[in-house]
C-alpha positions as CSV (number, residue, x, y, z in Angstrom):
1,X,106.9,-81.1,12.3
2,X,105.6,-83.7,9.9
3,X,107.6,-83.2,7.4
4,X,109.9,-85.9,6.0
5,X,111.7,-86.6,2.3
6,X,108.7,-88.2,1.2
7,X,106.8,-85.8,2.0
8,X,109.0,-83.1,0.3
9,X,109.3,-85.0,-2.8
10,X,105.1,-84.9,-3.2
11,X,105.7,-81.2,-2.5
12,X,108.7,-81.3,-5.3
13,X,106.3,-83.6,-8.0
14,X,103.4,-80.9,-7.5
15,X,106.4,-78.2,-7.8
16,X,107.2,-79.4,-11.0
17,X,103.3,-80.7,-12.4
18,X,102.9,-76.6,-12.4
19,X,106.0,-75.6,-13.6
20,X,105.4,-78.2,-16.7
21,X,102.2,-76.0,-17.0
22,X,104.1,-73.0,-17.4
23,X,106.7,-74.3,-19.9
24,X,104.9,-76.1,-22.1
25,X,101.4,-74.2,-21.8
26,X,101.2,-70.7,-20.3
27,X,102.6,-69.0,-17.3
28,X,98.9,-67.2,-17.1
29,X,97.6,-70.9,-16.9
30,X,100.2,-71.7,-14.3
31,X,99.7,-69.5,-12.0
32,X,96.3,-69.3,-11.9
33,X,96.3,-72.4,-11.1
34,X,98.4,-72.1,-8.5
35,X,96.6,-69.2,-6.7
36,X,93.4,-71.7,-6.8
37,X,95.7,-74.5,-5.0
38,X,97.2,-72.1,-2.7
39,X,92.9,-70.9,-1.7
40,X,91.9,-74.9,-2.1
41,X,94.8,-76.1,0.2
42,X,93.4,-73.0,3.3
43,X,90.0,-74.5,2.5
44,X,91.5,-78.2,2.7
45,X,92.9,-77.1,6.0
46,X,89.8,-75.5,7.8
47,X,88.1,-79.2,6.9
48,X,90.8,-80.9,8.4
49,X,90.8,-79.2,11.7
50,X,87.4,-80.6,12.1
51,X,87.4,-83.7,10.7
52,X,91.3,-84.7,10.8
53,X,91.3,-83.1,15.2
54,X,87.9,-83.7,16.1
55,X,85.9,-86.4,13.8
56,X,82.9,-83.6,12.9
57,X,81.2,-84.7,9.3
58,X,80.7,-81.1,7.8
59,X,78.9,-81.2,4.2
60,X,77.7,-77.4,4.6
61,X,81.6,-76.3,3.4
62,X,79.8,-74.4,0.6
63,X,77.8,-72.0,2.8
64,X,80.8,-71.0,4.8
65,X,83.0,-70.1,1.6
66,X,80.2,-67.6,0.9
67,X,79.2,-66.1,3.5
68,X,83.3,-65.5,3.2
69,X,82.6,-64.0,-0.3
70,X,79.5,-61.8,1.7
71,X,81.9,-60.9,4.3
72,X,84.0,-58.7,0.5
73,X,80.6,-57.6,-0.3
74,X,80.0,-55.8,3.2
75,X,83.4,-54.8,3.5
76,X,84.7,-53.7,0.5
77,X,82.2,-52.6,-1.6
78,X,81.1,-48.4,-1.3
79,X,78.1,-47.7,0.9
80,X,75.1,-47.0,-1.8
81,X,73.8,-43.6,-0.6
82,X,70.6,-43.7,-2.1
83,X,69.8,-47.0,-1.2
84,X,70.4,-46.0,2.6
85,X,68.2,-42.9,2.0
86,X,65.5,-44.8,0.4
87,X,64.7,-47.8,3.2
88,X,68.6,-48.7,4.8
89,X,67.3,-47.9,8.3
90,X,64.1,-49.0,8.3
91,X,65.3,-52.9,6.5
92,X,67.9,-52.7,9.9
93,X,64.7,-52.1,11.8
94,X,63.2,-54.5,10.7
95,X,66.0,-57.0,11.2
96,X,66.2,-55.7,15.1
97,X,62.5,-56.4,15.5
98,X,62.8,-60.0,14.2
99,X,65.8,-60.5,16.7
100,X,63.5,-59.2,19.1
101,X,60.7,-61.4,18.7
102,X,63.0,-64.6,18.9
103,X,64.9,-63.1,21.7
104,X,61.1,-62.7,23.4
105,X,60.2,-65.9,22.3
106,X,63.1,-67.6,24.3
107,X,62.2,-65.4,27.6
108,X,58.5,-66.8,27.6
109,X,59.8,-70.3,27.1
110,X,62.4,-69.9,29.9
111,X,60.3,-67.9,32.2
112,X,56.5,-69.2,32.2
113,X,55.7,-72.5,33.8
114,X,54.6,-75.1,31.0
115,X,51.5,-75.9,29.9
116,X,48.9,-74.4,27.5
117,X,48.8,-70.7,29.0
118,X,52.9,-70.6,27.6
119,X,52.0,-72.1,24.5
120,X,49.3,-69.5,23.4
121,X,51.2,-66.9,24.8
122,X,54.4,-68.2,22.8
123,X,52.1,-68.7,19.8
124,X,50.6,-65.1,19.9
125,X,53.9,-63.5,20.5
126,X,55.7,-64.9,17.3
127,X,52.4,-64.7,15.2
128,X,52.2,-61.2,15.5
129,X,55.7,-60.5,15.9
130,X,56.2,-62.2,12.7
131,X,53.7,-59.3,11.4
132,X,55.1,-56.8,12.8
133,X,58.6,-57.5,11.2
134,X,57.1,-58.1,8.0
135,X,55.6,-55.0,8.0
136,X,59.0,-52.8,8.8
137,X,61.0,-55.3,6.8
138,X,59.4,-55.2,3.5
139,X,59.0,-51.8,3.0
140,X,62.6,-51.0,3.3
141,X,63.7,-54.1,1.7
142,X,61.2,-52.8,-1.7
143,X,62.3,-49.2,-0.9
144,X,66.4,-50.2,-1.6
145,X,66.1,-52.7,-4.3
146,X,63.7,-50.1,-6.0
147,X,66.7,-47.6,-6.4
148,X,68.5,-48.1,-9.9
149,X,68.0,-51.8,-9.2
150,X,70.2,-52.6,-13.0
151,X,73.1,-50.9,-11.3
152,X,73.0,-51.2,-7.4
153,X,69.9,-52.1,-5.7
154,X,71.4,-53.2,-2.7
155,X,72.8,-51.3,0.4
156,X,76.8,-52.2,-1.0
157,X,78.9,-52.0,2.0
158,X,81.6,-49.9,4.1
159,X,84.0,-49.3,1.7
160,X,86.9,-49.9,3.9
161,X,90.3,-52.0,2.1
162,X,89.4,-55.7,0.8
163,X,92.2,-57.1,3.1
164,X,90.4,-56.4,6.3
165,X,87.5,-58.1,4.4
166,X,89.3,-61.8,4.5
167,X,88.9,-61.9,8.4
168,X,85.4,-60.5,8.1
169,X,84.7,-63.5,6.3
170,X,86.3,-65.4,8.4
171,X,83.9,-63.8,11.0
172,X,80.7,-64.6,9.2
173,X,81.3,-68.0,8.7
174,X,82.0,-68.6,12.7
175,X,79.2,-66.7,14.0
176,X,76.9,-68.9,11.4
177,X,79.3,-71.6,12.9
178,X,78.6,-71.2,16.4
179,X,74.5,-71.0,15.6
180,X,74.9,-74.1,13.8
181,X,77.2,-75.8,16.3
182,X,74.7,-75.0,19.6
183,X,72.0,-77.1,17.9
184,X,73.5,-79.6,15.7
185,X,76.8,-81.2,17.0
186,X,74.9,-82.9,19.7
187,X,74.0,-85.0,16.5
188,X,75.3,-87.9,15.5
189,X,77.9,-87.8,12.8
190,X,75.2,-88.4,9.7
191,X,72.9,-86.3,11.2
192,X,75.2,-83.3,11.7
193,X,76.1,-84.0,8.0
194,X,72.6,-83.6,7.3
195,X,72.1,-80.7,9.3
196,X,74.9,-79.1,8.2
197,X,74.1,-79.5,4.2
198,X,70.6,-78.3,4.6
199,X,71.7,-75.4,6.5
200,X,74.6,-74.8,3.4
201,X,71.6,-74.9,1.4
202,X,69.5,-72.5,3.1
203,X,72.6,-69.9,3.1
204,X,72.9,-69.7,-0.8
205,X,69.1,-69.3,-1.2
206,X,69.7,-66.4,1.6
207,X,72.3,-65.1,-0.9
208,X,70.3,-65.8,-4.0
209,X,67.2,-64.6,-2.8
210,X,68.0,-61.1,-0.8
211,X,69.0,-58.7,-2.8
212,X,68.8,-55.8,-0.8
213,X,72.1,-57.7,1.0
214,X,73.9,-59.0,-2.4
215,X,72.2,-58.5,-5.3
216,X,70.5,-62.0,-5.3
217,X,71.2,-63.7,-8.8
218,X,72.3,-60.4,-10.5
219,X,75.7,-60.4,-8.8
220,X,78.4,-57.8,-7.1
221,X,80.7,-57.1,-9.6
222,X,83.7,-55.0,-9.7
223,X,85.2,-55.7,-6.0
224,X,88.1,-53.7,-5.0
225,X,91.8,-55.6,-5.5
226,X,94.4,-55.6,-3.0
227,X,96.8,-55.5,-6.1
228,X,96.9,-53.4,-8.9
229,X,94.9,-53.7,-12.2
230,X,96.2,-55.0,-15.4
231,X,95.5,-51.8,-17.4
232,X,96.9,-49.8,-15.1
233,X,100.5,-51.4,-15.5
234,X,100.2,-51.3,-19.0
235,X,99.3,-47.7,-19.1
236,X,102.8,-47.4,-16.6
237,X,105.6,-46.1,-19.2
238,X,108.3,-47.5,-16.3
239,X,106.3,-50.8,-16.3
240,X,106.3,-51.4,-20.2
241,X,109.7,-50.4,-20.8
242,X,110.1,-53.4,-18.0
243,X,108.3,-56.1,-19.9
244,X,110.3,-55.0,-23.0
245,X,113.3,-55.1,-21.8
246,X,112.4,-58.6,-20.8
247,X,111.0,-60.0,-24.2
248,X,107.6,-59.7,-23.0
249,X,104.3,-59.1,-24.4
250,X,103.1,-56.0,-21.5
251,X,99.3,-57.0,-21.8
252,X,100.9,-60.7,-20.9
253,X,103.0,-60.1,-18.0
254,X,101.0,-57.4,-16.5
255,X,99.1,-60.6,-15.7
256,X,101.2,-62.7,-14.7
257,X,103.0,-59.8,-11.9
258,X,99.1,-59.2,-10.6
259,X,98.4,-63.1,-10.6
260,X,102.5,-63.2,-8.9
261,X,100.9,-60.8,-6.4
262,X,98.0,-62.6,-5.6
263,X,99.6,-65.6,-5.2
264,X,102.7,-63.9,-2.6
265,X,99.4,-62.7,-0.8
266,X,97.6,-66.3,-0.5
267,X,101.1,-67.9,0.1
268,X,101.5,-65.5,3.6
269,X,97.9,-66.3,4.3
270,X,98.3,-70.1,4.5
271,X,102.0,-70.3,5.9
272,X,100.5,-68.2,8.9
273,X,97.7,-71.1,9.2
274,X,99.9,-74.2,9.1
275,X,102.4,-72.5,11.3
276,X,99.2,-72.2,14.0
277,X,98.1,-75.6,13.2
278,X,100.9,-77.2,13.2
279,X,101.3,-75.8,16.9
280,X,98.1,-76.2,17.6
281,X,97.9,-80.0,16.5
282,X,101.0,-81.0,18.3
283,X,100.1,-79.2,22.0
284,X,98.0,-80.4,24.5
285,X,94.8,-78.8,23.5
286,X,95.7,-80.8,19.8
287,X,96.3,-84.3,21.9
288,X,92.9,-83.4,23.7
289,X,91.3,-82.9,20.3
290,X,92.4,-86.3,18.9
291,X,91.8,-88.1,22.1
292,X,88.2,-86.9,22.1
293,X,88.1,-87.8,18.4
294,X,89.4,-91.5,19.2
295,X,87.1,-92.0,22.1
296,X,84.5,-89.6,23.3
297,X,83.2,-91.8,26.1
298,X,86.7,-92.2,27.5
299,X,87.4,-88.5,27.2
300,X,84.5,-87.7,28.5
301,X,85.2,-90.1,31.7
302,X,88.4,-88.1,32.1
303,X,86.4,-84.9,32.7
304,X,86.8,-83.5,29.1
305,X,83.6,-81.3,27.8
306,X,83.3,-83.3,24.6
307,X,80.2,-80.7,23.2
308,X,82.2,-77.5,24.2
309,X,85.4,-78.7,22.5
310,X,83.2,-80.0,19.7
311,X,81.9,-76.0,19.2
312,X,85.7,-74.7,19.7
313,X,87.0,-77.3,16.9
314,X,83.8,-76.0,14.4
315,X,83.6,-72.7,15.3
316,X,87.3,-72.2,13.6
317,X,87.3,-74.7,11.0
318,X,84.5,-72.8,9.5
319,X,86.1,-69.7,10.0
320,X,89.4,-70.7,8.0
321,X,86.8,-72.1,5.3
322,X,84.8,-68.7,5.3
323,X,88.7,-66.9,4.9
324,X,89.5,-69.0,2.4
325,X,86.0,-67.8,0.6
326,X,87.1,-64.5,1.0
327,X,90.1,-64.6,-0.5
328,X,88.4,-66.8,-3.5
329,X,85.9,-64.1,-4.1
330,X,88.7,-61.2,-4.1
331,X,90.1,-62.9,-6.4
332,X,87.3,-63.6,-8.4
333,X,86.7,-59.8,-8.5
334,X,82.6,-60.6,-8.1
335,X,79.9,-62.4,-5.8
336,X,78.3,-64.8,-8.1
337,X,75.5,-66.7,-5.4
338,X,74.4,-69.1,-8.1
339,X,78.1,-70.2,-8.9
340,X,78.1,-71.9,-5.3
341,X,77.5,-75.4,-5.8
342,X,77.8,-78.8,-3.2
343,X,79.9,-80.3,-5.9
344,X,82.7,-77.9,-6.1
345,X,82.7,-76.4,-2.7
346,X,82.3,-79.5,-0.1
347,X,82.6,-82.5,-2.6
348,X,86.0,-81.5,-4.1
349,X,87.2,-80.1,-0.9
350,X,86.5,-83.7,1.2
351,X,88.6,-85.6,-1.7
352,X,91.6,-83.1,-0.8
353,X,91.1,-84.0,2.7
354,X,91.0,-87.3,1.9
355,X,93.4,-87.8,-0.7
356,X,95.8,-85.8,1.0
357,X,95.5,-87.6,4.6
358,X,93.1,-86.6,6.9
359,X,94.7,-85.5,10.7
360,X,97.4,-84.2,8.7
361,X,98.0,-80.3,8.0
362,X,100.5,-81.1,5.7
363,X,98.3,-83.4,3.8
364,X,95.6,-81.4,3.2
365,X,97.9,-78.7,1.8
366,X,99.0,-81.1,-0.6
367,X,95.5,-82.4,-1.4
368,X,94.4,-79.2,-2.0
369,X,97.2,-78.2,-4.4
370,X,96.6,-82.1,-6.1
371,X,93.0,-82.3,-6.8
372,X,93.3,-78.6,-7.8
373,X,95.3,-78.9,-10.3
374,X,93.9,-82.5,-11.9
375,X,90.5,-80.5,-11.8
376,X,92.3,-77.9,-14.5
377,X,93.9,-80.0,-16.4
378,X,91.8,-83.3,-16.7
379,X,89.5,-81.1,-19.0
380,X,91.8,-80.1,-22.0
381,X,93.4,-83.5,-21.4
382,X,89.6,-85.5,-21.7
383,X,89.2,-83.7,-25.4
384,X,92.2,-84.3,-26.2
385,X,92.0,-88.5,-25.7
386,X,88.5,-88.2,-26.9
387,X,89.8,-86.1,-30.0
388,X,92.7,-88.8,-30.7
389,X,90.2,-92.0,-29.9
390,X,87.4,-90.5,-32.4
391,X,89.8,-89.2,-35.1
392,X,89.3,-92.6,-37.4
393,X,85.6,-92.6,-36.9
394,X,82.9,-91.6,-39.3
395,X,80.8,-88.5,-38.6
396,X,77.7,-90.1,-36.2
397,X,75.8,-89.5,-33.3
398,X,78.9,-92.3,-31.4
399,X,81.2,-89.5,-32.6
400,X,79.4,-86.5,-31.5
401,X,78.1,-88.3,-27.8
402,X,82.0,-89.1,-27.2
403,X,83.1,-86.1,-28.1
404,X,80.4,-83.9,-26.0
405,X,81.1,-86.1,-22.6
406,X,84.7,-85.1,-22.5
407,X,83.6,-82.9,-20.0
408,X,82.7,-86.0,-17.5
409,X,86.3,-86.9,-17.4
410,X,86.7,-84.7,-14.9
411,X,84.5,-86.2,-12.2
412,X,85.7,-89.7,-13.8
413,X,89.0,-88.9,-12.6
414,X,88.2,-87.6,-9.5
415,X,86.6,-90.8,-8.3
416,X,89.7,-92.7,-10.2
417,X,92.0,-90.8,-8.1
418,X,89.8,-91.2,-5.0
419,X,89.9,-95.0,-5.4
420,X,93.8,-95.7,-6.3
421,X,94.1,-93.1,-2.6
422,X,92.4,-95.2,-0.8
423,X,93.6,-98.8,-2.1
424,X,97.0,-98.0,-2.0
425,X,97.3,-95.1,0.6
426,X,94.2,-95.8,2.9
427,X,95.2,-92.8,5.7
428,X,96.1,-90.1,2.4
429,X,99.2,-89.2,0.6
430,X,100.9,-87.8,3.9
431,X,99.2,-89.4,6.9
432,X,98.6,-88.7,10.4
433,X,101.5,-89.6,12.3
């Protein structure tokens, strides 16, 4: 373990940062964000495995946190009836015949000899294969999102508990993982980054775009809760007599008990991870993993398989990132594609890494729970400086543009934070032993 009094105290200061938020401005606010640290520090962690174990520069976080949010969708939501009726098996069909195609594709590569006869045979084969699927796809696809397409307009999904949809999520984002990680970690580090955001990129236009899978810009709303609903509390006589009894408002701490449930859920969620990575980090396959990191060449000259490892160390960061995505987007209660943006889903979650001290499970946890928390707060804080610095000035275009870029001081601070980390505390706030 890498834990140590200095560590604990960061832990404590945190501790107390959101405490302070629930004294002196609302338990609601405290909490919430609390539940956001507790899904930014799993996030935090997922990057670290691959970037703290193994060195691999992944900017495509954002695509994995939603295919984690996909992974509710499919899950959780009820099966649309109609939708299946109207063109569900045929849109499958048509999926099976694209997999077809490229799976035909491959064997003509693999199988004929080279030379022009295998290129026009590959050529024809996907030209008209492309057809073909086209042609089955389509139809369905129009047939689904034609049904009540205000409502539905989709095929929703298996209806089954949102718990088993976290791991689902998890799922997604490794199989995408493992596609991505065959082709692209034999890049070098910038060029997997590339690969790896354009790929991010291509996922949310997947999202954006299909709306027979998730309703495209017009969002899932109304995912089941693995806890129970506000109303429903407050409409509990047992429950209200409760928050009487305690001085309490029952519309008030109806939320805070669902938001306390949420965040006892998350809390068992990322104890579970750091337990495994801790023991993971600290074995021989973790020693392997850093070794390989250090020195591939050297690793590679002791008989290590550098690209297999590589795949192993991707394949379940992703997936911890695509968990965490899930859990964000149960908690969100909707699937909102457009909301998915490089600036709050890999950007913010590389400062935790790095701020918090990359190669260090501990340290991410705390970044997360850090630059969480500064996120939330630096907002009301930026109005309020800008609110005290303009009150003496005259009514003006100086006093309106100060006041409207309040809002900047968030990414202001970020960077500020980001540089005092690395002048003072190059390796993080808890580094890598």
């Amino acid at each position: 373990m890498s834990m140590n009094w200095r560590n604990i105290a960061l832990f404590a200061v945190v501790a107390l940062l959101i405490v302070g938020t629930g004294t002196f401005q609302s338990w609601n606010l405290a909490l919430a964000i609390l539940n956001m640290g507790l899904i930014s520090a799993i996030m935090a962690l997922g990057v670290n495995m691959q970037w703290g174990y193994a060195g691999l520069f992944n900017v495509g976080i954002m695509g994995f946190a939603a295919l984690g949010g996909l992974g509710v969708v499919i899950t959780a939501m009820p099966p649309v009836s109609d939708a299946w009726a109207a063109g569900g098996l045929r849109a499958l069909g048509g999926l099976v015949v694209g997999a077809l195609v490229i799976l035909g594709g491959v064997q003509i590569w693999k199988r004929m000899a080279p030379g022009k006869t295998r290129t026009l045979v590959l050529l024809a084969e996907l030209v008209i294969g492309f057809f073909l699927f086209r042609w089955v796809f389509d139809a369905g696809v129009d047939a689904i999102e034609a049904v009540n397409p205000a409502g539905t307009g989709y095929l929703g999904g298996l209806g089954l508990p949102v718990i088993l949809a976290w791991p689902v999520g998890g799922a997604l984002a490794a199989a995408a993982a493992w596609a991505i990680g065959k082709t692209a970690l034999g890049l070098r580090s910038d060029y997997l980054a590339i690969a790896t955001l354009g790929i991010s990129e291509i996922i949310i236009a997947v999202l954006k775009n299909e709306e027979w899978l998730s309703r495209g810009v017009k969002n899932v709303n109304g995912l089941p809760r693995p806890v129970p609903y506000e109303i429903n509390l407050q409409n509990n006589p047992s429950f209200v007599d409760l928050a009487l009894g305690w001085g309490m408002d029952p519309t008030t701490f109806s939320s805070i008990v669902v938001k306390l449930a949420y965040a006892g859920l998350f809390a068992v969620v990322l104890l579970i991870l750091i337990w495994m990575s801790e023991m993971a980090l600290n074995s021989p396959w973790g020693r392997m993993m850093r070794a390989i990191r250090d020195n591939e060449t050297a690793a590679e000259a002791m008989g290590k398989d550098v690209t297999r490892r590589h795949l192993q160390i991707f394949v379940i960061g992703s997936a911890v990132v695509g968990l965490a995505g899930a859990m964000m987007t149960t908690l969100d209660g909707q699937l909102t594609p457009s909301s998915y943006q490089p600036l709050r889903y890999t950007f913010l979650i590389w400062v935790m890494v790095i701020v918090g001290g990359s190669g260090n499970n501990w340290g991410a946890v705390l970044g997360g729970f850090v630059i969480w928390f500064f996120w939330v707060q630096v907002e009301p804080m930026g109005n309020a400086l800008m609110g005290w610095i303009t009150a003496s000035m005259p009514e003006g275009d100086l006093k309106s543009h100060l006041l409207s870029s309040a809002a900047h001081m968030r990414l202001l601070t970020m960077g500020l934070i980001l540089l005092l980390v690395l002048r003072f505390s190059p390796r993080g706030l808890i580094p890598e032993k």
